[in-house]
N, C-alpha and C positions, 0 to 999 in steps of 0.2 A: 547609438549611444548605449552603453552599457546599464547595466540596470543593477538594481539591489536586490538580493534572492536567499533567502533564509531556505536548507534541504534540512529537513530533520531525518534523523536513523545515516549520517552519514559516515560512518564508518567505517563500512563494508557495502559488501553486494547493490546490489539498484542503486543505493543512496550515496555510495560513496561513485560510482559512474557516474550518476547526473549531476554530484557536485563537482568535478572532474572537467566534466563535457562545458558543463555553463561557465566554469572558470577559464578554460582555453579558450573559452569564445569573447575572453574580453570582459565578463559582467564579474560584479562584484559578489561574492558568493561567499555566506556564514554557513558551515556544514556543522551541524550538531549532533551530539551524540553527548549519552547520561555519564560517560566518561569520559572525560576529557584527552587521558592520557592515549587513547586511542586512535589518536588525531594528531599525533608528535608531527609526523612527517606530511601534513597533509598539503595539497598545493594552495588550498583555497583560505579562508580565514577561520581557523577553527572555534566552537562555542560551545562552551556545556548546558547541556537543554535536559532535564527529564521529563516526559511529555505527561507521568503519569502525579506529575508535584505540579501545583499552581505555582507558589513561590519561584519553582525554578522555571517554568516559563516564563511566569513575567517579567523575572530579571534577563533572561536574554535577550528578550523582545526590545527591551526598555534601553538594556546597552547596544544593540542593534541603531535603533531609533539614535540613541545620544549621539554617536558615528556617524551613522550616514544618514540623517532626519529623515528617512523612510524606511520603507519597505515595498518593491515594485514585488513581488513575487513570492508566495510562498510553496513548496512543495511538501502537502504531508505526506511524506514517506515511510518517518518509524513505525514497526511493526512487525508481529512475531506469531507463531502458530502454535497451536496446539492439537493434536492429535490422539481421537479418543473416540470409542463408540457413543454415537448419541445420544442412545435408549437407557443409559446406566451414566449420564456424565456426573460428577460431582459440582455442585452451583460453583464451590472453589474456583475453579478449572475454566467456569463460563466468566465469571469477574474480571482473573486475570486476562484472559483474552481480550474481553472486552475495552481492559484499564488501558492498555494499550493502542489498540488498531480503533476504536470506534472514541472513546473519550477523550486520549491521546490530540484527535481530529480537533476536537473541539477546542479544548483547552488552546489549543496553538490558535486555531483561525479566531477566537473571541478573543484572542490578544492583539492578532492581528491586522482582522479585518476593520476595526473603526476607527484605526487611522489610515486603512485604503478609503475608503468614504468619505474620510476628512480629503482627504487629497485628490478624491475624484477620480483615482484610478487604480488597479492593481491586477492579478490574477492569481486564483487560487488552484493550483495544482492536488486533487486529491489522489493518491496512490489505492485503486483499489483491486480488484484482479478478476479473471474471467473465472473466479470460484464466488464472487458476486453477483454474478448474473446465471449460476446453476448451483445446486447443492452440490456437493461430493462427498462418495462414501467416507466415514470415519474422518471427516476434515467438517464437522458439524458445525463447530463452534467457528473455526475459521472464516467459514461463507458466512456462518449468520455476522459477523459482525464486519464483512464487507458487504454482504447488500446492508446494511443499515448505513454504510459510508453512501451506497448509493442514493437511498433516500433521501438522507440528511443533503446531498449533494445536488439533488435535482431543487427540493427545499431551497436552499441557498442561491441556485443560481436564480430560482423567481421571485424572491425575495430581495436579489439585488440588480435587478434589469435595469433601473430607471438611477443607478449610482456611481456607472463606468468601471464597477468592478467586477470582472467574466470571473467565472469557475467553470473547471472543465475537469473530468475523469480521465485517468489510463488504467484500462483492464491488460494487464500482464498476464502471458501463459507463466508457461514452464520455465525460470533462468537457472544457468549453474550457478549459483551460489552459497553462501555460508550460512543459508536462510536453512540448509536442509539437514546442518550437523544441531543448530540451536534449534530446532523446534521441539516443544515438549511433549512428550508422550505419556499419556494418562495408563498406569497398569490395566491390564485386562481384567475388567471385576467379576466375570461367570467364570460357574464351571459349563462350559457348553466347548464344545468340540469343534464343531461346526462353524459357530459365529467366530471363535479365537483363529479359526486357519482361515476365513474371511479375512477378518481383521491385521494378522501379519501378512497376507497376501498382497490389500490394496493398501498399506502403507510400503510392503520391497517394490510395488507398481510405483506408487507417486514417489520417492527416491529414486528410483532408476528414470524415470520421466525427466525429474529434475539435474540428475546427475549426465543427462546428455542435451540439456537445456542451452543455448544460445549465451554467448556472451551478451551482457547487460548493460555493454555498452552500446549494444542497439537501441537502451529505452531513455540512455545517455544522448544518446544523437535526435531524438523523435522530441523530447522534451526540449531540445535546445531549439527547434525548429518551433514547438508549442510557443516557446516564449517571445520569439520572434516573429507570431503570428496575429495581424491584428484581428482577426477575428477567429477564435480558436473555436472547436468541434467543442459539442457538449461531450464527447467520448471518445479515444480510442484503443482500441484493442490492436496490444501487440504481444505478438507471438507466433509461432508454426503454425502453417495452415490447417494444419491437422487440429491444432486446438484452438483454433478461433474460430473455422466454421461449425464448432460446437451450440454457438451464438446461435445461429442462424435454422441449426436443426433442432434447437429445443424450440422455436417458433413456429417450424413447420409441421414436426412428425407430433403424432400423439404423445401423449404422456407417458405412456405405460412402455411404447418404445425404445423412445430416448430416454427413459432412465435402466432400459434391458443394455442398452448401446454402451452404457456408460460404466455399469456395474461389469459386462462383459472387458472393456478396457481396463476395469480396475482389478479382474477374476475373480469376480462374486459371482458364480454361475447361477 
């Protein structure tokens, strides 16, 4: 039986796949995005959400709810980057990141989830990425407000064992998408020589990563199989082997290695 499935950020890249995948499969699917007009030709039901406005959340929520008297699913997906040395960030810089990928979360699933609990069932999709589970050079602000997805997510899930409502993570690598023309980039505030040709180094790295990155309808397909799952993984990680057993060697090797390993992939020698 088909289900009900609010994707927010669905208008492109990851979010417009998994709105895509879940819709071919039959399920009933609202893909949101803060502009509506972005959504003209979309297969699925489109809704204007801005995750970063209360008012505009809960009116989608709410005319969601009046349609289909539920909500079986939610995927938070919206989200954006920002790109800057850590050591000199502007708080600016840290806010908006934050308003987005980390409050963004909230604002949606507290609209959300206590009419999953009234209903006694549902599941929460949170988009976070395998830059949550390690830092990355010059991508500071990025991780830090996906490991707080992670947090906030392990939180959540043991806080709601005994309500029938699962929450589960997917850590994404590297995908080609339009994530890597809109990301913002904080000017270079030193005069330092040194750190400024680090810094253009490991961000033409992480572009070039991303620009041979995996169609995204891979995390299209993996989530459709999530929703379909009655009992889903608290996590999974999808991506090149090459970047997911990243996971695995920041648990085993020292510290001081696996971030030599890391900074060497990004050419911070």
């Amino acid at each position: 039986m088909g289900k009900v499935i609010l994707v927010t950020g669905a208008s492109s890249g990851i979010g417009l796949a998994v709105a895509n995948a879940l819709q071919a499969k039959g399920h009933t699917v609202y893909g949101s995005s803060r502009d509506i007009k972005r959504l003209s030709s979309a297969s699925f039901k489109p809704i204007q959400l801005d995750v970063t406005d209360d008012a505009s959340v809960n009116a989608a929520v709410d005319k969601i709810i009046k349609a289909e008297g539920k909500i079986d699913v939610l995927v938070n997906n919206a989200g954006n980057g920002v790109t800057g040395p850590a050591y000199a960030m502007p708080v600016e810089y840290a806010k908006k990141q934050f308003e987005v990928n980390f409050f963004g979360v909230i604002r949606v699933s507290s609209a959300v989830i206590p009419k999953m609990i009234e209903a006694k069932q549902g599941l929460v999709i949170n988009v976070s990425s395998l830059a949550g589970l390690f830092g990355l050079p010059y991508q500071g602000l990025y991780s830090a407000s996906k490991y707080a997805i992670e947090g906030y997510s392990q939180s959540l899930r043991m806080e709601l064992r005994n309500t029938g409502v699962k929450v589960t993570l997917i850590n994404p690598g590297d995908f080609k998408t339009d994530f890597t023309g809109s990301r913002e980039k904080v000017p270079f505030p030193l005069k330092n020589e040194q750190l400024e040709k680090e810094f253009t180094t490991a961000v033409a790295s992480m572009e070039k990563d991303e620009s041979i990155g995996a169609n995204p309808d891979v995390i299209g397909k993996k989530i459709c199989e999530i929703v379909d799952s009655s009992s889903p993984a608290p996590r999974y990680l999808i991506g090149a082997f090459g970047q997911t057993i990243a996971v695995t060697l920041k648990k085993v090797l020292p510290n001081g290695l696996f971030e030599k390993l890391m900074n060497d992939h990004y050419g911070i020698k």
